[in-house]
N, C-alpha and C positions, 0 to 999 in steps of 0.2 A: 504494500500500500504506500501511501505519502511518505513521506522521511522528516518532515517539519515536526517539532515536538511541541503540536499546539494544543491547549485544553478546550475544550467543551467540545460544541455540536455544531452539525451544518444540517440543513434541511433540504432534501429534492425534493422537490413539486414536478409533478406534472398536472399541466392544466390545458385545458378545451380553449377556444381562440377567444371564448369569453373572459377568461382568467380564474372559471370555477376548478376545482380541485379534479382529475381523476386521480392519483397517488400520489401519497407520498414515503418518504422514504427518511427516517433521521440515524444520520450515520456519526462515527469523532470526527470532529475536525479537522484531522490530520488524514482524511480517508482523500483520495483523490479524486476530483469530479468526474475524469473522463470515464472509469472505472466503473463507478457509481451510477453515471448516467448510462452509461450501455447496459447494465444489470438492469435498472429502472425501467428501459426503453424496453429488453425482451419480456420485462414481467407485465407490464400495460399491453404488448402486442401479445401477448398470451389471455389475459384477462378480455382484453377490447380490440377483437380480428379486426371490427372497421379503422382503427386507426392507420392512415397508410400514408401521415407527414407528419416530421417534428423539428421543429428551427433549435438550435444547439449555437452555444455562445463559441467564441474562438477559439478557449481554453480546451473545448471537449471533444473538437472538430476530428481528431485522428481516429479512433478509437471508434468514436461513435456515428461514422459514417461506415468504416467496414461492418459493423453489427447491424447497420440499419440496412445496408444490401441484404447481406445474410438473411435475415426476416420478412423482407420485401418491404419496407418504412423506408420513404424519400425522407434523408436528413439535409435541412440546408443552413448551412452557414451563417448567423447573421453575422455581421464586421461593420467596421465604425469603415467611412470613407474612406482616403486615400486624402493625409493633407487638412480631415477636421481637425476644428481648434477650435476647446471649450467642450461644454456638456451640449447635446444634440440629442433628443428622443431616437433609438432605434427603433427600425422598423420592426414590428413582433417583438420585438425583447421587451418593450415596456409594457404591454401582455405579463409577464411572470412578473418583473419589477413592479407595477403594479398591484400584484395578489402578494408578494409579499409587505407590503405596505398595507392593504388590507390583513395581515395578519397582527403586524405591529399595534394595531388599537387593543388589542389583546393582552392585558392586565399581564393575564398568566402566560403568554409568550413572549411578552418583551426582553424579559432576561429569562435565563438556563432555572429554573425552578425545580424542573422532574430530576428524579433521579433518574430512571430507565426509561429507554429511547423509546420504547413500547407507548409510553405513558405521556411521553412529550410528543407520538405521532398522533395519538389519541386524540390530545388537545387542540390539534390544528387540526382536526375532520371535523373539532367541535364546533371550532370557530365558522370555519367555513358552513356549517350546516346551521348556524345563528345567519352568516351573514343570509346564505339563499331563504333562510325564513320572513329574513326582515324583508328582500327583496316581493317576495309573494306575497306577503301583505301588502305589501307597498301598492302592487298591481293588481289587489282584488278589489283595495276601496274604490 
């Protein structure tokens, strides 16, 4: 895995183009994302056959473009331009960026609270399944 000697946790999300949760995944922090994301990638094309695209940041781009052949999942690359300078919204990637920021209003996830990772994935399907409740309300009144 990683070689960095870093504590806590990192969270994988996989989410639908609206930014709702289909898995997640919390692994140490020192776990490596390309690694992580191609495990992630075959467990969702296992669970959800229809998925057949997923946009992967640049860090995860090796790894998790042969796995995504292998499985029949088109992985596309996002990347920052060629020459930006400053913050610029990317295309799809502020899709995840923003669901992670919708988890941030969440008391109990803001900081590392759980002890096991079980228990801290738990709370981010909570959150999420608050957020789509408040959503459906929203759209019955």
């Amino acid at each position: 895995m990683g070689e960095k000697k870093i504590k806590g946790r990192k969270r994988h999300l996989c989410t639908d183009t609206l930014g709702l949760l289909i898995k997640v995944w919390v692994t140490p922090a020192d776990a490596s994302d390309g690694e992580v994301g191609a495990e992630l990638l075959v467990c969702v094309k296992e669970e959800e056959p229809t998925v057949c695209k997923a946009f992967v940041d640049r860090a995860s781009r090796g790894l998790m473009e042969d796995v995504g052949r292998e499985i029949g999942v088109e992985v596309e690359v996002v990347c920052r331009p060629p020459g930006q300078k400053g913050f610029q919204p990317l295309p799809k990637r502020w899709v995840i960026e923003r669901s992670f920021g919708w988890l941030n209003r969440y008391r109990r996830l803001s900081k590392d609270f759980e002890y096991w990772d079980d228990h801290s994935a738990a709370m981010v399907k909570i959150a999420f399944i608050q957020l789509m409740l408040k959503r459906w309300q929203l759209s019955a009144n």
